[in-house]
LORO-637017 format. One record per atom (N, C-alpha, C): residue number from 0; residue in one letter; atom name; x, y, z. Coordinates in pm, 1 decimal. Example, Ala and Ser with C-alpha at 12.3 -4.5 7.8 and 13.67 -1.06 7.14 Angstrom:
! residues 2
 seq type atom       c1       c2       c3
   0    A    N   1319.0   -569.0    780.0
   0    A   CA   1230.0   -450.0    780.0
   0    A    C   1320.0   -330.0    780.0
   1    S    N   1285.0   -225.0    708.0
   1    S   CA   1367.0   -106.0    714.0
   1    S    C   1290.0      3.0    787.0
! end
This chain:
! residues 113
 seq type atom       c1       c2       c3
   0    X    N     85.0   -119.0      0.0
   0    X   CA      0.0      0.0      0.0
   0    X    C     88.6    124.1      0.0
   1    X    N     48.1    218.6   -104.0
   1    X   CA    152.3    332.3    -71.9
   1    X    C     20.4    459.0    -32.3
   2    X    N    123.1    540.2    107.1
   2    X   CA     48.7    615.4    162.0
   2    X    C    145.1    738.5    121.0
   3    X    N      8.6    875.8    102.8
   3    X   CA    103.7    984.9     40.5
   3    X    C     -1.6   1115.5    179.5
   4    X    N    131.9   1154.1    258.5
   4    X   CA     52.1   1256.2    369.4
   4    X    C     42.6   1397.7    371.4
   5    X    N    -20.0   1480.2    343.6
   5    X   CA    -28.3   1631.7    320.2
   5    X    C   -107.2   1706.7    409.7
   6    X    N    -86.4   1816.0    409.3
   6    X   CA   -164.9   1906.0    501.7
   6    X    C    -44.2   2009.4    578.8
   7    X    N     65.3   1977.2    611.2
   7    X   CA    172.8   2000.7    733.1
   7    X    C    194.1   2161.4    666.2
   8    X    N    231.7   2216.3    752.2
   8    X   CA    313.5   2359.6    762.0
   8    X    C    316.4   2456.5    887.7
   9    X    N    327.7   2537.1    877.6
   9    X   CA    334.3   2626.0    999.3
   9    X    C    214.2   2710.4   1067.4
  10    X    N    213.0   2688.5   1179.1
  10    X   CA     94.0   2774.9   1200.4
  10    X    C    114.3   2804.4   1381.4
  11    X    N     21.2   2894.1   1415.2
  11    X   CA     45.3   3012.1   1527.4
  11    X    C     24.1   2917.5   1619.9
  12    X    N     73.3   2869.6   1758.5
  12    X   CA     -4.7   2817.5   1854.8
  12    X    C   -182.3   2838.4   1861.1
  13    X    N   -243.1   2763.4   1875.3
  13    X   CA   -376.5   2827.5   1908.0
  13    X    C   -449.7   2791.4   1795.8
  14    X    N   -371.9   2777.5   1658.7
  14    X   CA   -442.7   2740.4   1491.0
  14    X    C   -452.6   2600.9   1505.5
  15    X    N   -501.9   2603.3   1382.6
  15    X   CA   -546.1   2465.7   1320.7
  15    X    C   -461.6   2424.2   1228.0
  16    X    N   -462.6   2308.4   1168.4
  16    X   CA   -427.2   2224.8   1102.3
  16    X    C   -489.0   2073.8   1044.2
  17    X    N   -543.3   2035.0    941.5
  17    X   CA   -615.6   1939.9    901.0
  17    X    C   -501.9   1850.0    788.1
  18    X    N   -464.8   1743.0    849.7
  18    X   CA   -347.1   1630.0    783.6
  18    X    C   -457.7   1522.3    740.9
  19    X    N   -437.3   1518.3    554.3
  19    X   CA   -470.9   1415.4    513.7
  19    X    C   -389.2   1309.3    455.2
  20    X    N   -446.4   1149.2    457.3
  20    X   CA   -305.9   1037.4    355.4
  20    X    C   -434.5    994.2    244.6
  21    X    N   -375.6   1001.1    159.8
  21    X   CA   -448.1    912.2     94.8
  21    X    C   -350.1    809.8     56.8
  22    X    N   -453.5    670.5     12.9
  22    X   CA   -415.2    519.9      3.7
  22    X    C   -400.6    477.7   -148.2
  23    X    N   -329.9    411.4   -181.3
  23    X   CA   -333.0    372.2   -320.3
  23    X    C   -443.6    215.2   -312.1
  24    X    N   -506.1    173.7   -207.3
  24    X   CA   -663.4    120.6   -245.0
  24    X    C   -728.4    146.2    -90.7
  25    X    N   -859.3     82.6   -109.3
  25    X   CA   -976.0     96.5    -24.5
  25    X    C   -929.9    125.1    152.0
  26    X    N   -905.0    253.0    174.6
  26    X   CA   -872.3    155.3    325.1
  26    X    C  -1007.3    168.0    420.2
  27    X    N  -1111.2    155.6    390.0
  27    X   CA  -1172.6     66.4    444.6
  27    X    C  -1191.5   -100.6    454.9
  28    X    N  -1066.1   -144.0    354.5
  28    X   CA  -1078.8   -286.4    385.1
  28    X    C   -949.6   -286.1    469.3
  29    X    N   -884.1   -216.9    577.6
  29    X   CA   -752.5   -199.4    640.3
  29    X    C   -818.4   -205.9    767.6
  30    X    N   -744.9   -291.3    825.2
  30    X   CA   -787.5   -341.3    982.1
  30    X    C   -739.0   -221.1   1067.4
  31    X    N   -692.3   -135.0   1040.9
  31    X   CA   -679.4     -0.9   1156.5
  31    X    C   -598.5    119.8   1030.8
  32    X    N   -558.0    248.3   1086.5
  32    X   CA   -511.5    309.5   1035.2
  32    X    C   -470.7    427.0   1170.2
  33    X    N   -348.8    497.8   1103.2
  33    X   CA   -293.2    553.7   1265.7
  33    X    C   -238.1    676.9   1194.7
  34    X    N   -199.8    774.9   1286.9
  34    X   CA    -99.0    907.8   1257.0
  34    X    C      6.3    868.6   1404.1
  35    X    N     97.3    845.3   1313.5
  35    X   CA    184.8    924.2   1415.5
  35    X    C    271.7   1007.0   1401.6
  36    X    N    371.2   1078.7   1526.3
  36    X   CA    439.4   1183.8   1491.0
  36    X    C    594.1   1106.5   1528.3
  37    X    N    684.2   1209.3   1511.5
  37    X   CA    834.3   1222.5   1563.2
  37    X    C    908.3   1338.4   1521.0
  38    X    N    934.3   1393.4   1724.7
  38    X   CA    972.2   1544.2   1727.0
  38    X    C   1107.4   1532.8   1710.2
  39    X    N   1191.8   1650.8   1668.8
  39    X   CA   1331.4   1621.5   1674.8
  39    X    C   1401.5   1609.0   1809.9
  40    X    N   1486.7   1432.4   1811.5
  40    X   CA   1570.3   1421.6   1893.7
  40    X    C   1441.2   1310.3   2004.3
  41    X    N   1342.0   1313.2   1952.0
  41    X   CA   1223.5   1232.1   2006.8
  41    X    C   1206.3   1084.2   1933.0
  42    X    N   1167.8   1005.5   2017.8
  42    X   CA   1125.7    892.0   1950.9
  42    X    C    959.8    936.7   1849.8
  43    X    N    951.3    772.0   1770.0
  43    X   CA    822.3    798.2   1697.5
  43    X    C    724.9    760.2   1830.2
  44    X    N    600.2    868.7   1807.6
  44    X   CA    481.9    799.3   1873.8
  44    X    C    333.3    803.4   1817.3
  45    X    N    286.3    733.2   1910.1
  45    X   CA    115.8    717.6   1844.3
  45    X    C     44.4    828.3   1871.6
  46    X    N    -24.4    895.7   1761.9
  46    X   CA   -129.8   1032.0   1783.3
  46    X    C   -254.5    963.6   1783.8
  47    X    N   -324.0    910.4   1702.8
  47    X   CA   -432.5    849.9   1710.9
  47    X    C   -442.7    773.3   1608.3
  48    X    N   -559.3    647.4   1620.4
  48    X   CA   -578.4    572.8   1547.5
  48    X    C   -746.0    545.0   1533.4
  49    X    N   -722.3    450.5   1403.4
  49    X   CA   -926.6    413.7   1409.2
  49    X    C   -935.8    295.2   1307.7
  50    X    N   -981.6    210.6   1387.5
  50    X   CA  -1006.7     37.6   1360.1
  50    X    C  -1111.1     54.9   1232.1
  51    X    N  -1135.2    -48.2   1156.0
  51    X   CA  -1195.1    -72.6   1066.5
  51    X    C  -1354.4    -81.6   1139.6
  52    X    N  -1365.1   -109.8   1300.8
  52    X   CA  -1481.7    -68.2   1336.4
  52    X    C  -1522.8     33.1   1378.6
  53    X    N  -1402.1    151.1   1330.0
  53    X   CA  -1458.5    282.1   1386.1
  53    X    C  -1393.3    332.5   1510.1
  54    X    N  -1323.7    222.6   1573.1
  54    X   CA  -1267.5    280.6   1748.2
  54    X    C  -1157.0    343.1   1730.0
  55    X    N  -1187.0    460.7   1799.9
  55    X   CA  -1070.3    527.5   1810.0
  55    X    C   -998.0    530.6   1898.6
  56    X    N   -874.8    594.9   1919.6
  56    X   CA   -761.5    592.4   2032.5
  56    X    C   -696.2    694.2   2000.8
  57    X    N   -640.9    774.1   2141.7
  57    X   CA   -564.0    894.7   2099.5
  57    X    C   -501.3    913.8   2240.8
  58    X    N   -354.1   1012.9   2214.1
  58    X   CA   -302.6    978.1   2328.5
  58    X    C   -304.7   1087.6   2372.2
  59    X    N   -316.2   1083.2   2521.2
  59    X   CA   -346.8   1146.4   2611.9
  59    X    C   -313.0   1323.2   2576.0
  60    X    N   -189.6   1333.6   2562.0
  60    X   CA   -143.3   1503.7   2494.9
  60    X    C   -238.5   1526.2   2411.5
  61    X    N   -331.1   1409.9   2317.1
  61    X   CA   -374.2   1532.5   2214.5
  61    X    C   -534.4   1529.2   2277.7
  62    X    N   -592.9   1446.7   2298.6
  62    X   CA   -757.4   1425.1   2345.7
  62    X    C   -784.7   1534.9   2372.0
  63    X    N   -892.7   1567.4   2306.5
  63    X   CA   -990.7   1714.9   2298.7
  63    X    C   -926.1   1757.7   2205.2
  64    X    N   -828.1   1764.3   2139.4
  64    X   CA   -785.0   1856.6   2045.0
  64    X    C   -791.1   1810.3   1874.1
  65    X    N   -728.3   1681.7   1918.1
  65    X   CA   -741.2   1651.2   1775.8
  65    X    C   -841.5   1530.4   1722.5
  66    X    N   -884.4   1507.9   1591.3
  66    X   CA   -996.4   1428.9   1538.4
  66    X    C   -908.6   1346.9   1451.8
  67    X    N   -933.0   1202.2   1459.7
  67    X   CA   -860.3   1117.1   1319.5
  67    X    C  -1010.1   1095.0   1297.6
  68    X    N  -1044.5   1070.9   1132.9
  68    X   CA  -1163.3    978.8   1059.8
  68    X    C  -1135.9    996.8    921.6
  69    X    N  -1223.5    901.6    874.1
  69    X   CA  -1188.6    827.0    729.7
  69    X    C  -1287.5    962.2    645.9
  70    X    N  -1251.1    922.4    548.9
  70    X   CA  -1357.5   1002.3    426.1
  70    X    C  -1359.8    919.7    302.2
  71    X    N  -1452.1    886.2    312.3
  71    X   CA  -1499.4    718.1    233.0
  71    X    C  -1495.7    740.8     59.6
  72    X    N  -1508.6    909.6     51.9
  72    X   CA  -1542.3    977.0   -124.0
  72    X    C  -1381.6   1035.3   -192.6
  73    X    N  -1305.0   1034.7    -64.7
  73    X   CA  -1191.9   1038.9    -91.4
  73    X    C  -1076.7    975.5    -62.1
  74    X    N  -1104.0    860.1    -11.9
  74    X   CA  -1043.8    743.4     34.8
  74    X    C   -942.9    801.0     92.2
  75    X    N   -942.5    923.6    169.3
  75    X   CA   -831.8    949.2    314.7
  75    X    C   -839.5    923.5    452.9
  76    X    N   -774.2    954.5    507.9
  76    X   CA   -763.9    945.1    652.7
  76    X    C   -702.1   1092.4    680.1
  77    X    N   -783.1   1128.3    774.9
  77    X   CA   -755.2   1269.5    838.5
  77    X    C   -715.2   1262.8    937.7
  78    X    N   -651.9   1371.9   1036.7
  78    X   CA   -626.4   1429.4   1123.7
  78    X    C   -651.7   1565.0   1131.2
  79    X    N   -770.8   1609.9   1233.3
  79    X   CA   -782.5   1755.7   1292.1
  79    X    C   -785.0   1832.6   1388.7
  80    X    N   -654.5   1913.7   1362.4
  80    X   CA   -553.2   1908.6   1467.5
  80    X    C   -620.5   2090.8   1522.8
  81    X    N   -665.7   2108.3   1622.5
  81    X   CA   -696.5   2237.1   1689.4
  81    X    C   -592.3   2260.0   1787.6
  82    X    N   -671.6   2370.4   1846.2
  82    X   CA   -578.2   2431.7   1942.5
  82    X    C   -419.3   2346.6   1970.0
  83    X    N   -368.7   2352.7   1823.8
  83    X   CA   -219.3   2359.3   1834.5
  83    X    C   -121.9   2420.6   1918.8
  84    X    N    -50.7   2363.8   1994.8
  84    X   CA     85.2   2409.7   2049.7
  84    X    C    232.8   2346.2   2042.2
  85    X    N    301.1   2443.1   2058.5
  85    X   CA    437.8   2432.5   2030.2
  85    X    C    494.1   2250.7   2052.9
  86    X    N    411.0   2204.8   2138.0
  86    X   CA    473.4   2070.1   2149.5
  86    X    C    422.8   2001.8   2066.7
  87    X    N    354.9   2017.5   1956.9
  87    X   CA    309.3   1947.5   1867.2
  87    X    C    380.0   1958.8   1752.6
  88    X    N    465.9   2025.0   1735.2
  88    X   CA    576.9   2020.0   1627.1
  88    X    C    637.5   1896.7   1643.6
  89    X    N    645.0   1869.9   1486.1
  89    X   CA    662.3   1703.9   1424.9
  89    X    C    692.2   1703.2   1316.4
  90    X    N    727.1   1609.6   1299.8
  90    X   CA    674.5   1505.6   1128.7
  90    X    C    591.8   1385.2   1171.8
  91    X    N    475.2   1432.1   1067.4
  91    X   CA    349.8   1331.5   1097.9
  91    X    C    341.5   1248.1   1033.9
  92    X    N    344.5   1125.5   1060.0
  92    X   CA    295.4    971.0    931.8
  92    X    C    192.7    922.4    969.2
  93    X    N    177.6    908.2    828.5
  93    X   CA     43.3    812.2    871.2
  93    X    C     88.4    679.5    812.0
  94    X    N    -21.0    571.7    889.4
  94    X   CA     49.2    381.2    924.1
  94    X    C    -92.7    360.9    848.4
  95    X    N    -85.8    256.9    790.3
  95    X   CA   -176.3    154.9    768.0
  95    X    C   -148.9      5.1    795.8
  96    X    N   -231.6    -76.7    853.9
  96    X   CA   -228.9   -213.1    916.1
  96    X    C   -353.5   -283.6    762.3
  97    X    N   -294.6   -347.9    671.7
  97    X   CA   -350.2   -380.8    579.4
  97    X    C   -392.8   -546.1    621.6
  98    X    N   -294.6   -582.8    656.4
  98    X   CA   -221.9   -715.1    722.2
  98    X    C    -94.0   -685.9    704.9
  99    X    N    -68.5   -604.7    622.5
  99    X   CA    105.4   -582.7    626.5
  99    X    C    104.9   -412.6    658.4
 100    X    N    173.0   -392.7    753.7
 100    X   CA    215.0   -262.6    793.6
 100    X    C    278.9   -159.2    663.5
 101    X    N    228.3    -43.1    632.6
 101    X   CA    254.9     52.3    535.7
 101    X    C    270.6    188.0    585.6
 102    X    N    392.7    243.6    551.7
 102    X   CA    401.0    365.0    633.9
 102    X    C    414.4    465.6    505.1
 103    X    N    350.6    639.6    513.1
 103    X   CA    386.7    697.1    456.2
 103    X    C    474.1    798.2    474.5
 104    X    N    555.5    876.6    391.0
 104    X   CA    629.5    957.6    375.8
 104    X    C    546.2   1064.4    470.3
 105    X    N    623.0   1156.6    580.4
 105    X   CA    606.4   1234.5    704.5
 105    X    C    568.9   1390.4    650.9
 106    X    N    481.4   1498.7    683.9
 106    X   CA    424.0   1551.3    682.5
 106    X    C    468.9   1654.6    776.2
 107    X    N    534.1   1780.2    748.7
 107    X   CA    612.7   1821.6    864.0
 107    X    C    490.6   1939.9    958.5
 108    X    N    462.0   1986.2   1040.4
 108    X   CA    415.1   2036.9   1123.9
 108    X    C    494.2   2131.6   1240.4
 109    X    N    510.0   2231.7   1201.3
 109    X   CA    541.3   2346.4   1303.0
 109    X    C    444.4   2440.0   1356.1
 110    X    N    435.1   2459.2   1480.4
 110    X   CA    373.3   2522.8   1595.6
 110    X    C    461.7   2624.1   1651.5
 111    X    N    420.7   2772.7   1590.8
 111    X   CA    514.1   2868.1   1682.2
 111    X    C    445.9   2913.4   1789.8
 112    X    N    508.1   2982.0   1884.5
 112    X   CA    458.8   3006.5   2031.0
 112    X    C    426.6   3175.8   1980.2
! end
């Protein structure tokens, strides 16, 4: 599966930001799908994810802020990222769990204070 991630650039603490991947097929037939980030000098981690039944998971730093969900007419996966702050500067990937793990090319994200 090749995943291609867009949306990333700079924006004020306090802004928004909306990160989409799209899939080269259906990923609604993909048993989960995830964003994650990695800050510089940071390991990679999990931002959120959402099962082929819909469940989501998100980690604790971002809850309330940010939204992952599918868009079925454009076969992406989003992330919507609000009240941004500085610790959210990254490069964002997004994962797909097909049965075989697919990662896409990172999506950079800066948060100035």
């Amino acid at each position: 599966v090749q995943l291609q991630a867009s949306g990333g650039g700079l924006v004020q603490a306090g802004g928004s930001l909306r990160l989409s991947c799209a899939a080269s097929r259906n990923i609604f037939g993909f048993r989960a799908m995830s964003w994650y980030r990695q800050a510089p000098g940071k390991e990679r981690e999990l931002v959120a994810s959402i099962s082929a039944g819909r469940d989501t998971n998100y980690a604790d730093s971002v809850k309330g802020r940010f939204t992952i969900s599918r868009d079925r007419a454009k076969n992406t996966l989003n992330l919507q990222m609000d009240s941004l702050k500085p610790e959210d500067t990254a490069v964002y990937y997004c994962r797909a769990d097909s049965g075989w793990v697919s990662w896409g090319r990172g999506t950079l994200v800066t948060v100035s204070s």
